[in-house]
C-alpha positions, 0 to 999 in steps of 0.5 A, a space after each residue: 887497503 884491505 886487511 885479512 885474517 889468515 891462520 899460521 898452520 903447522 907442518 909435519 915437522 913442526 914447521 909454521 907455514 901460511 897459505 894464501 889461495 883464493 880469487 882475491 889474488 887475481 883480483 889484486 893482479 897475481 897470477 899463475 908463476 908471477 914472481 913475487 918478493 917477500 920483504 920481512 919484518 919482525 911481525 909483519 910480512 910484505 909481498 909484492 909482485 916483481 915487475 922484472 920477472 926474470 927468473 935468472 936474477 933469484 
């Protein structure tokens, strides 16, 4: 596993945001529209991608 630093940004209205771009997404298996899951915790975020991609079922 692999950590990495990335910044909280701040929108117009004051709201945070971050954002996640870059080649190493593709080497870790995500791709253009793959559906992913975002399981949240107090300080810590967990995204995975979704196996069923159906997008009915969001």
């Amino acid at each position: 596993m692999k950590f990495r630093k990335l910044l909280v940004y701040e929108d117009s209205s004051d709201r945070p945001y971050i954002l996640l771009k870059g080649k190493w997404l593709q080497k870790l298996g995500f791709h253009f529209h793959d559906v992913v899951e975002i399981k949240t915790y107090k300080d810590k975020i967990i995204i995975r991608k979704v196996k069923d991609s159906n997008l009915s079922k969001i």
